[in-house]
C-alpha positions as CSV (number, residue, x, y, z in Angstrom):
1,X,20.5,-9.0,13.6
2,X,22.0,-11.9,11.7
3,X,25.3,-10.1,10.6
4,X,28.4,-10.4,12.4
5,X,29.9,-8.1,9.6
6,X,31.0,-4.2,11.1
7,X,30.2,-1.4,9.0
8,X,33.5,-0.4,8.7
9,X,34.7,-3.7,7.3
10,X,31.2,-4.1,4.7
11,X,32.8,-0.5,3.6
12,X,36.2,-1.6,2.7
13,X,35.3,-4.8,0.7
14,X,33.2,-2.4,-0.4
15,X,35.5,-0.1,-1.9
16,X,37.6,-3.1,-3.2
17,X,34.5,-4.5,-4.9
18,X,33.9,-1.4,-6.8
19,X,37.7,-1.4,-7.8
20,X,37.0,-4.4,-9.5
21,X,34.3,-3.5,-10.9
22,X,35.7,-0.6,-12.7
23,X,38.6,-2.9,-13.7
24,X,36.3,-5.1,-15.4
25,X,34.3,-2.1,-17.1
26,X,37.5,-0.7,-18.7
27,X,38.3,-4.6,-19.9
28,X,34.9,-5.2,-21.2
29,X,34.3,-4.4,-24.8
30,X,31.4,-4.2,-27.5
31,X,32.0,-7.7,-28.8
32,X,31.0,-8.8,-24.8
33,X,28.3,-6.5,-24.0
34,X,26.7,-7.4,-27.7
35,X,26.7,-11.1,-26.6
36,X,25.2,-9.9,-23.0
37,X,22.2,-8.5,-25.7
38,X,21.7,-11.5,-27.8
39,X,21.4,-13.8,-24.6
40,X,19.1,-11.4,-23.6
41,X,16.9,-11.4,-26.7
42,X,16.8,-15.5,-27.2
43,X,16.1,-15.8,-23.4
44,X,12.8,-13.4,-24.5
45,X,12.3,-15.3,-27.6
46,X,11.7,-18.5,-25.5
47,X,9.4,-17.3,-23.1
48,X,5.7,-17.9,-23.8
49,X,3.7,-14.4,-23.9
50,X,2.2,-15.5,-20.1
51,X,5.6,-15.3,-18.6
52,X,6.8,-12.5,-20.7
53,X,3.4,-10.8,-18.8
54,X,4.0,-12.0,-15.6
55,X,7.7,-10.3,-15.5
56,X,6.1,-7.1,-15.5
57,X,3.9,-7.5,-12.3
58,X,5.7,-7.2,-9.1
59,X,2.3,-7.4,-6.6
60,X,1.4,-8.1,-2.7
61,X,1.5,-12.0,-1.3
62,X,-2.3,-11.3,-0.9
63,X,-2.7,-11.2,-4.7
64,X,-1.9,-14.7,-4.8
65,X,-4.3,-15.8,-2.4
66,X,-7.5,-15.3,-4.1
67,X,-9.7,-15.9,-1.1
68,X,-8.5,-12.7,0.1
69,X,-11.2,-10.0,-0.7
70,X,-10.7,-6.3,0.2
71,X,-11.3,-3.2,-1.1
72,X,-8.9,-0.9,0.9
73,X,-5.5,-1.9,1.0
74,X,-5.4,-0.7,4.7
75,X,-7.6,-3.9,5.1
76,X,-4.7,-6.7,4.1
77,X,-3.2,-6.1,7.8
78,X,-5.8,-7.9,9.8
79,X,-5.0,-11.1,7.5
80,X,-1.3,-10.8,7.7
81,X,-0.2,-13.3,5.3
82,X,3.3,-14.6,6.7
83,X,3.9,-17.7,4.3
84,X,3.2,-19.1,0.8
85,X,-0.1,-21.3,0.9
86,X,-1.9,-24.0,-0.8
87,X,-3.9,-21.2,-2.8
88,X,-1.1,-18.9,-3.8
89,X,1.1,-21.9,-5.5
90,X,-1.8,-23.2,-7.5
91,X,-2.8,-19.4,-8.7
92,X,1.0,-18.6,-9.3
93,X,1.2,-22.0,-11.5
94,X,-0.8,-20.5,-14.2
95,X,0.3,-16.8,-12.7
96,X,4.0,-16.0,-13.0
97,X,5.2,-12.5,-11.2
98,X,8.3,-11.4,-11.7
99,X,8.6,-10.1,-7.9
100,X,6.7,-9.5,-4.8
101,X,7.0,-6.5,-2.4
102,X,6.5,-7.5,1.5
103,X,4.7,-4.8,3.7
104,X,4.8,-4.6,7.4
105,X,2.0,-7.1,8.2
106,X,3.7,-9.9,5.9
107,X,6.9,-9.6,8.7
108,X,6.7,-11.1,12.0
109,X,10.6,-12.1,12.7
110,X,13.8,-13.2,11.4
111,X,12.8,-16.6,11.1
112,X,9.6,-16.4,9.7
113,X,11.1,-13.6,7.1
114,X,13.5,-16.3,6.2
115,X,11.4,-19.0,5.6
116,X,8.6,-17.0,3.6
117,X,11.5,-15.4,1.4
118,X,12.8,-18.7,0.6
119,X,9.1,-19.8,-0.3
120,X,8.7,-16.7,-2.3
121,X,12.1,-17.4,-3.8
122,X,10.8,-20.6,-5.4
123,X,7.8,-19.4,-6.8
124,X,7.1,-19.7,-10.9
125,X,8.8,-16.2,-12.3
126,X,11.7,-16.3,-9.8
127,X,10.6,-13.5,-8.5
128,X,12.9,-10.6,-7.0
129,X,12.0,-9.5,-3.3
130,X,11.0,-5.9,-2.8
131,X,10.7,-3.6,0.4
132,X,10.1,-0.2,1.0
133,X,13.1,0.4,4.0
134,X,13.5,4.1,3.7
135,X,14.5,4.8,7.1
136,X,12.3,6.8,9.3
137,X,8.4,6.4,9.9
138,X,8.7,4.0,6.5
139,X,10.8,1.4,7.3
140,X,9.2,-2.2,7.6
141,X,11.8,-3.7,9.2
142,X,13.2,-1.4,11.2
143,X,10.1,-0.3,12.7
144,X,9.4,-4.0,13.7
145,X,10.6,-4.6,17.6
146,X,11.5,-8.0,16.5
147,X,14.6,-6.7,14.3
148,X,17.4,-5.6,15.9
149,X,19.0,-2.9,13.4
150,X,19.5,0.4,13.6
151,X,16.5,3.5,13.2
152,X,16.7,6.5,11.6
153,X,14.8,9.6,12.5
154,X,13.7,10.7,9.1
155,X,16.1,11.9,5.9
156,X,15.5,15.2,6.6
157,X,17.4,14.6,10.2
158,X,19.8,13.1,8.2
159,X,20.1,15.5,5.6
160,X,20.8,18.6,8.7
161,X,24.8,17.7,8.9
162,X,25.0,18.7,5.8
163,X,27.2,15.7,4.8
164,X,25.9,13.7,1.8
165,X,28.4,11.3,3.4
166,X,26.0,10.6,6.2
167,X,22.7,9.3,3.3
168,X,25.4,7.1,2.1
169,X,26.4,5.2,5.4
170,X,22.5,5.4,6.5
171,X,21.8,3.3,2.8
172,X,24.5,1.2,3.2
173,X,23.6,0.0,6.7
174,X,20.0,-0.2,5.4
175,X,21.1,-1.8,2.3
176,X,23.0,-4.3,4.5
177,X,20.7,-5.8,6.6
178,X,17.7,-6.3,3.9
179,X,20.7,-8.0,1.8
180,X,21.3,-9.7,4.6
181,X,17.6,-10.7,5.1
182,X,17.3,-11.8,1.2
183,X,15.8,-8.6,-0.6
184,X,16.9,-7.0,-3.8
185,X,15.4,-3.9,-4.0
186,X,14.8,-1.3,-2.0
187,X,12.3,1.2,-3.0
188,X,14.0,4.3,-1.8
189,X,15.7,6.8,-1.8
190,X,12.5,9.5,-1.8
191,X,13.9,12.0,-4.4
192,X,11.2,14.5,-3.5
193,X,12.0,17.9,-2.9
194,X,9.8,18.8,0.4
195,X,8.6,22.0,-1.0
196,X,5.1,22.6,0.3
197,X,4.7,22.3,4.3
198,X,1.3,21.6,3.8
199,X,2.0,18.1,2.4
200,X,1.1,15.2,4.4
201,X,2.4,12.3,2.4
202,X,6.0,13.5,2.0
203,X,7.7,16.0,4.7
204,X,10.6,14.7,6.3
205,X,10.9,11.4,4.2
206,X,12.2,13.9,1.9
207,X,16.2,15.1,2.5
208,X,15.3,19.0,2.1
209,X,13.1,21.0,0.4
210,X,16.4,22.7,-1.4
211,X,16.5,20.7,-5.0
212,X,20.6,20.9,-4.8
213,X,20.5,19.4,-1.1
214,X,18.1,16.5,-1.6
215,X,20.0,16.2,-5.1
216,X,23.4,15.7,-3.2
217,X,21.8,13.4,-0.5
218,X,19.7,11.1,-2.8
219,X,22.8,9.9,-5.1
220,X,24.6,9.4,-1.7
221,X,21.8,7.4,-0.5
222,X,21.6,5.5,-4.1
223,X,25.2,5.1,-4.3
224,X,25.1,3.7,-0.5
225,X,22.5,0.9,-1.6
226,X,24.4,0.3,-4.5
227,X,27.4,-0.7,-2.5
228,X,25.8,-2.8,-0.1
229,X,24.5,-4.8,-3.3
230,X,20.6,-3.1,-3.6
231,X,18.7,-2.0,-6.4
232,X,17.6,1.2,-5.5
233,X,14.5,3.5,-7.0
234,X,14.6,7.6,-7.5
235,X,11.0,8.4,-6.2
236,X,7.8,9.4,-6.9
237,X,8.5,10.7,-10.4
238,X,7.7,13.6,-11.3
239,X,8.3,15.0,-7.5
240,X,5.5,14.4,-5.1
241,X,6.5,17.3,-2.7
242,X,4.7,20.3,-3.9
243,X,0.9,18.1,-3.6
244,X,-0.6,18.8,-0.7
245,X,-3.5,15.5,-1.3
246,X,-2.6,12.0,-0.5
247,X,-2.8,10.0,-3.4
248,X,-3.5,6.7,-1.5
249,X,-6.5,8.0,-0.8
250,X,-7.9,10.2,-4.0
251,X,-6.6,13.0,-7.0
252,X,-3.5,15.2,-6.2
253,X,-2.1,17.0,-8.7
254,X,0.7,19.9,-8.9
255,X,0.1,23.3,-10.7
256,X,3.8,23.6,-11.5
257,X,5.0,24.1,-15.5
258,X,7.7,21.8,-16.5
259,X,10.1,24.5,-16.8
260,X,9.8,25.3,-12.9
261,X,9.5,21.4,-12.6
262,X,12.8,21.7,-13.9
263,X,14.3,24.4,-11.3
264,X,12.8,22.7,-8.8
265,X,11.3,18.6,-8.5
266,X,13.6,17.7,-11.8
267,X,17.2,18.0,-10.0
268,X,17.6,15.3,-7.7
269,X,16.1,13.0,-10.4
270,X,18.6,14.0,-12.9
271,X,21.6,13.9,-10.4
272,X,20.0,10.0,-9.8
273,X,19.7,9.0,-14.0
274,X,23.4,10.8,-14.0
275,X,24.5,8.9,-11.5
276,X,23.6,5.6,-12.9
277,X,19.8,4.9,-11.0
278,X,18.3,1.7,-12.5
279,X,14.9,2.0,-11.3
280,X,12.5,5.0,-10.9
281,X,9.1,5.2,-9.3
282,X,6.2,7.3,-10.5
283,X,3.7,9.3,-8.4
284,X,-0.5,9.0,-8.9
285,X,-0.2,13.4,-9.4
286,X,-1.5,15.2,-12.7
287,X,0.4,17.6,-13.9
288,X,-2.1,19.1,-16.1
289,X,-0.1,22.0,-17.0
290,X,2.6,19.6,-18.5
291,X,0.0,17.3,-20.2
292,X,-2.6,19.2,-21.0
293,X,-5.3,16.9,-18.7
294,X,-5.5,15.4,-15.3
295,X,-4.4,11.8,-16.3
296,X,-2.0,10.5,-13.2
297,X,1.9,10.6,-14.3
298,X,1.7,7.0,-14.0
299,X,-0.8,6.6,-16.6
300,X,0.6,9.7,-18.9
301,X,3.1,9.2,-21.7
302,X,3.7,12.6,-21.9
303,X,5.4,12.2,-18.5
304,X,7.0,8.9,-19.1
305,X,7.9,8.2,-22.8
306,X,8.4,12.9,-23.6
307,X,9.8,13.9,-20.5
308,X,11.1,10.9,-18.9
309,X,12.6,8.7,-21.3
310,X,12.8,11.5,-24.3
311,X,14.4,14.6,-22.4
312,X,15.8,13.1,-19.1
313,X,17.2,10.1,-20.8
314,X,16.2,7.7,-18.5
315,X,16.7,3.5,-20.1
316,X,16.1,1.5,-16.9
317,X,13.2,0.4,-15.2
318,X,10.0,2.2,-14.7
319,X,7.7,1.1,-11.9
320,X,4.8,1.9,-11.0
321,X,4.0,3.5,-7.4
322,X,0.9,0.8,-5.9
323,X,-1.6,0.7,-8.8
324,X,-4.1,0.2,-5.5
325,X,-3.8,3.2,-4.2
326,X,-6.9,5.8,-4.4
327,X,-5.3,8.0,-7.2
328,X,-6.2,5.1,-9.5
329,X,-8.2,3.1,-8.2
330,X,-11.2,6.3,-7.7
331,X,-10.8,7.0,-10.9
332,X,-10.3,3.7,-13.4
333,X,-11.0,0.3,-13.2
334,X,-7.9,-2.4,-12.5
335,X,-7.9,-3.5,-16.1
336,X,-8.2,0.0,-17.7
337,X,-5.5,1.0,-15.2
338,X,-3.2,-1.7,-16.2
339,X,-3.7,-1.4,-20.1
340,X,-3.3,2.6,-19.8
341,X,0.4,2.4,-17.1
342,X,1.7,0.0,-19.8
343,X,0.4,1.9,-23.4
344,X,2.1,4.9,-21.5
345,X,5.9,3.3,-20.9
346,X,5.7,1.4,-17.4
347,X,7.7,-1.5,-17.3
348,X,6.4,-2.7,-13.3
349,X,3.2,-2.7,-12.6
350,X,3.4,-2.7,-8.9
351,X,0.3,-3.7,-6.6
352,X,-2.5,-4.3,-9.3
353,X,-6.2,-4.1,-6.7
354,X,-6.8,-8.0,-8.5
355,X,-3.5,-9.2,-9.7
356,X,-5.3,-12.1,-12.0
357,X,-7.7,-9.6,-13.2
358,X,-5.1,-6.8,-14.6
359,X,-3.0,-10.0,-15.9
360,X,-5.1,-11.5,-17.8
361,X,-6.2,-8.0,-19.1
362,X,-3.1,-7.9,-20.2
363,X,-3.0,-11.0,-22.3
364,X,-5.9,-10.1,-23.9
365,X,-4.6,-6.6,-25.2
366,X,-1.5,-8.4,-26.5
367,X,-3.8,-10.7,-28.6
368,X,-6.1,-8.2,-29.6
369,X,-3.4,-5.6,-31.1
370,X,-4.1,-3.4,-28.2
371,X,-0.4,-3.7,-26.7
372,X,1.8,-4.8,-29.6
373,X,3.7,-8.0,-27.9
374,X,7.4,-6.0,-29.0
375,X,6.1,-3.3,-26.6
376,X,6.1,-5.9,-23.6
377,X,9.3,-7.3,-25.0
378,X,10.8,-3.7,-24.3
379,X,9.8,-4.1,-20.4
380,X,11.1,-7.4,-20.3
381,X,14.5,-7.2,-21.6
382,X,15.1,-3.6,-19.1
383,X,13.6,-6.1,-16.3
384,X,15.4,-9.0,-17.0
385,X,18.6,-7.0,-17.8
386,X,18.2,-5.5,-14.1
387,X,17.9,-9.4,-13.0
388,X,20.8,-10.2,-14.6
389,X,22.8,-7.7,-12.6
């Protein structure tokens, strides 16, 4: 592992950092964040509608390299694309992302890592870097022999001291090393409540199947990324632990009401929003009781603009879990998929099945009148704003 950097010393600058920060919160006033804004809105106003578009897709290497075919995602591993090529810079010059998400198979060491990250880096749409490093059997790093840093069990196993303490020293260690390693986001914690032991997607990536527990443990393990200087994401809205289906594979859906979604899946997400999460993912599940049909939550605006934004109160970032994944892809084409996440409040699309496809798709809704071009603006700014940070 590159850093030379103890934990207990990353934990002291730490808490000095966050003094400072709260020193410059109480100094700043309206008259500064209203400037932050108006940047904000002429950088927007100077983008063309392409790059405004591009900002909301965060998608796999392998979109960019359109002589990559595949139908199952499971397939990208036997071309493990390690490095930007020829193909991917001239389909990124006319295709902007605003970040990429590395899996396992786009990892082989530290040096490689670092060189395709710096490639990545100077892609058009300075994109961010994403990684899903929960801890546990989802870790793409960690699970790598070629990385020495440390492995966690699961979150559960962590969540059995009973010390909240213990999520936040697990995220700031993970937090640390993928810092380290150049990434900005982490998509974790899981803020699922582990409710049904017949579920074969979530189980012990979850903290507890107690909604006070795995509240208390997933703003430790937010607040832990935070400090180590990672963007972390509250997932798989609305709570993923009471399906017993796999939605990378087909239709899940939960039976629950939102009143027991509220007792229950709710509480660790609005412990996260309260405690000051800037990115949320959502989950492929129907919750037909809540919306009155079997469209995913990622596709629903009941779930995202009513319950999500409206009642929870949540401004930040929404992104989408991989639009790829069976749950959509079974059910709707790429394009519809895109056009529907979007209509319905989603600020990422994450892991379109043809990235070029589901962009241009875009651009033509935008010209059409379909999508109303303030609409993307709206992603934008939250996306941009989280760049900014």
């Amino acid at each position: 592992m590159k850093t030379s950097l103890s934990l207990s010393k990353r934990l002291l600058w730490s808490a000095a950092a966050s003094a400072l920060l709260a020193l410059a919160a109480c100094s700043s006033d309206s008259s500064t964040i209203g400037a932050e804004e108006n940047e904000l809105e002429d950088s927007i106003e100077k983008m063309t509608l392409r790059e405004k578009v591009g900002t909301m897709f965060f998608v796999r290497p392998e979109s960019m390299d359109t002589t990559i075919h595949w139908k199952e995602y499971t397939e990208l591993t036997d071309h493990k694309l390690q490095k930007v090529n020829k193909t991917m810079l001239a389909v990124n010059k006319d295709y902007p992302v605003g970040g990429v998400i590395l899996f396992a198979h786009n990892i082989g060491d530290e040096n490689q890592l670092a060189e395709f990250i710096k490639e990545i880096r100077e892609l058009n749409g300075t994109p961010l870097l994403a990684i899903d490093e929960e801890g546990g059997r989802v870790a793409r790093i960690a699970n790598n022999e070629n990385f020495d840093v440390p492995k966690y069990e699961s979150m559960a196993a962590i969540a059995e001291s009973g010390d909240p303490n213990d999520a936040y020293k697990a995220a700031f260690t993970i937090g640390s090393y993928i810092k380290e390693y150049g990434f900005d986001i982490d998509f974790a914690p899981v803020s699922d409540v582990n409710t049904n032991p017949d579920n074969i997607i979530i189980g012990p990536r979850a903290f507890s199947d107690d909604p006070e527990t795995a509240a208390d443990f997933v703003v430790s393990y937010l607040n832990g990324l935070d400090s180590a200087g990672i963007v972390g994401t509250l997932k798989h809205f609305p709570g993923h632990g009471d399906v017993k289906a796999d939605t990378h594979f087909g239709y899940a859906q939960t039976n629950k009401t939102w009143k027991e979604l509220l007792k229950c899946e709710m509480v660790p997400f609005k412990a996260g929003i309260d405690a000051g999460a800037q990115m949320i993912m959502t989950a492929h599940i129907a919750v037909p009781k809540v919306t009155g049909d079997n469209l995913p939550s990622t596709l629903s605006p009941v779930i995202l603009q009513d319950k999500l934004r409206g009642e929870l109160g949540f401004d930040g970032v929404i992104v989408t879990d991989a639009m790829d994944m069976g749950a959509i892809t079974k059910q709707f084409n790429n394009k519809e998929a895109t056009i529907k996440a979007i209509q319905s409040g989603v600020d990422i699309i994450l892991c379109p099945q043809d990235f070029v496809e589901a962009f241009d798709a875009v651009v033509k809704a935008v010209e059409k009148g379909e999508i109303e071009e303030s609409r993307i603006d709206e992603s934008v700014h939250r996306i941009l704003k989280l760049k900014k940070k």
